[in-house]
C-alpha positions in Angstrom: 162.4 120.3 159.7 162.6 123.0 162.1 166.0 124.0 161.1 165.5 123.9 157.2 162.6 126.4 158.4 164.5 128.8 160.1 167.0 128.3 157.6 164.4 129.4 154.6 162.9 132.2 156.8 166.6 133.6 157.1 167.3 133.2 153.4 163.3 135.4 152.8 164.3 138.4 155.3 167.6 138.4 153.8 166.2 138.7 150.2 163.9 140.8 151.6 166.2 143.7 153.4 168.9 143.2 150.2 166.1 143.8 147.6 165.0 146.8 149.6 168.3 148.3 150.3 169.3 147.9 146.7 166.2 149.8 145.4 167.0 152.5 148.0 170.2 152.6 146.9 169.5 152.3 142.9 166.8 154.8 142.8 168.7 158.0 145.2 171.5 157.3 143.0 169.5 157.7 139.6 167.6 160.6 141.2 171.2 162.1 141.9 172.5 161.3 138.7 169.5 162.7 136.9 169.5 166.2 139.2 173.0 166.8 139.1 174.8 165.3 136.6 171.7 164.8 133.8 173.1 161.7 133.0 171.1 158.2 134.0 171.0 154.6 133.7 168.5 153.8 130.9 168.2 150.1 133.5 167.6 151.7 136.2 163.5 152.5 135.8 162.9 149.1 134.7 164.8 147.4 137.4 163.3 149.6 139.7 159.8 148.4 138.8 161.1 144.4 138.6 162.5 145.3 142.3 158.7 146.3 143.4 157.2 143.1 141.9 160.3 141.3 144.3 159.6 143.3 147.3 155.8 142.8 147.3 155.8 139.3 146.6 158.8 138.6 149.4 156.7 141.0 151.9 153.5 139.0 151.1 155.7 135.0 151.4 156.9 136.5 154.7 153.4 137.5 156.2 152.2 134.3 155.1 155.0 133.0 157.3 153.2 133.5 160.8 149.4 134.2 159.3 150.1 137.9 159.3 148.2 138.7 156.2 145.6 141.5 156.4 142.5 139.9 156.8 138.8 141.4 157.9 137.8 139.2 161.0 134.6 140.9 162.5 132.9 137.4 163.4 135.3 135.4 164.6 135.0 137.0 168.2 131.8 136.1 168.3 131.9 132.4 167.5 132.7 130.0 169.9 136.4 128.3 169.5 135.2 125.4 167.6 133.4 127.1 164.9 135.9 130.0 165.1 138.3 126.9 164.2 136.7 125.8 161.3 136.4 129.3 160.2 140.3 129.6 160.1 140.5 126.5 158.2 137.6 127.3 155.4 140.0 130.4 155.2 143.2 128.7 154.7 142.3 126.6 152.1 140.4 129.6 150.0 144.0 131.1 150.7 145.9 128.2 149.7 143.8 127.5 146.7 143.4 130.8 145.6 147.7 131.3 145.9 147.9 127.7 144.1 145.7 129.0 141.0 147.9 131.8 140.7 150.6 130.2 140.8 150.0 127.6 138.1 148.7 130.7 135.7 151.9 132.4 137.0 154.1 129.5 135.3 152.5 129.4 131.8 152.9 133.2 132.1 156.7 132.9 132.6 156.8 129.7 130.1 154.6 132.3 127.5 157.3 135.1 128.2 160.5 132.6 128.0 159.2 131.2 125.1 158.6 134.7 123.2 161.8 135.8 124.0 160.8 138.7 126.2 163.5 140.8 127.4 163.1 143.1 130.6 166.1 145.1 130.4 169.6 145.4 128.7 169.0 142.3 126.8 168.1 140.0 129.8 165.3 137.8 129.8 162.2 138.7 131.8 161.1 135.3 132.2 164.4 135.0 135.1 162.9 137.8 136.5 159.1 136.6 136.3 160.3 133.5 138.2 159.6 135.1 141.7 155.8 135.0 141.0 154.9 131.3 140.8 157.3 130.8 143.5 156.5 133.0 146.0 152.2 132.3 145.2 153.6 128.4 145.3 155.1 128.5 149.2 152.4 130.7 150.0 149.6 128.3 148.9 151.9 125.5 150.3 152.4 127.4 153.7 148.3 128.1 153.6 147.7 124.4 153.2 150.2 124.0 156.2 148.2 126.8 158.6 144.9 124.7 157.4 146.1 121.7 158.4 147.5 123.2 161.8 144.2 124.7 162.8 142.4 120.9 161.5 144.6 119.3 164.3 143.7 121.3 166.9 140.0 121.2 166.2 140.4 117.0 166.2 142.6 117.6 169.4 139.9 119.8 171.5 136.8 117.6 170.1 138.8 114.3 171.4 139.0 116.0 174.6 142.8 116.5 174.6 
């Protein structure tokens, strides 16, 4: 399990870096294009803008990786470790539950747009596109449910007195 981990966490900051060094790429060359040579790719602004959806929801599946999302914890320093515990989990599974909603809404969404016929740019669909959404809300929500149950062990753990 460990290894198909670090395998999928490879394969996120991977998609991650190539997404945002293709949009670097993409948009100083349209910019250049546009400045020098007047000439463009009528893509380019639309793929730009699919790129941003990618990027986003990559950044936010890889801070759900380790907990790292932004969160406002002003109480939690005052509580003691037990209740700070069940804090974290109450928190997780709005996160997870929340992220799962999404998610499902996210997938009629795409069915909706696939079913339509919607086209993003240059004739291809935006449903393949759309894709990223349930997915990335679906391992979040999964992850979530994963940091819940983390936090659930070690409150059982410390209240067993191990």
């Amino acid at each position: 399990m460990e290894r198909f981990l670090s395998i999928l966490h490879w394969i996120e900051d991977g998609l991650l870096a190539l997404v945002l060094a293709a949009m670097v790429l993409l948009a100083s060359g349209h910019i250049i294009l546009r400045n020098l040579f007047e000439i463009g790719f009528t893509w380019a602004d639309p793929l730009l803008r699919i790129m941003v959806l990618w990027l986003g929801l990559l950044g936010a599946l890889a801070a759900s990786r380790d907990n790292k999302h932004i969160s406002i914890d002003v109480l939690s320093r005052f509580l003691p470790q037990r209740a700070r515990d069940v804090a974290q989990i109450v928190t997780a599974l709005f996160t997870a539950v929340i992220a799962g909603v999404v998610a499902y809404y996210a997938v009629e969404f795409v069915a909706l747009d696939r079913e339509a016929g919607v086209v993003a740019f240059a004739g291809l669909p935006a449903w393949v596109f759309e894709l990223i959404i349930p997915l990335a809300l679906g391992l979040i929500a999964l992850r979530y449910l994963t940091i819940a149950g983390l936090h659930l062990r070690a409150l059982l753990g410390r209240g067993s007195g191990a």
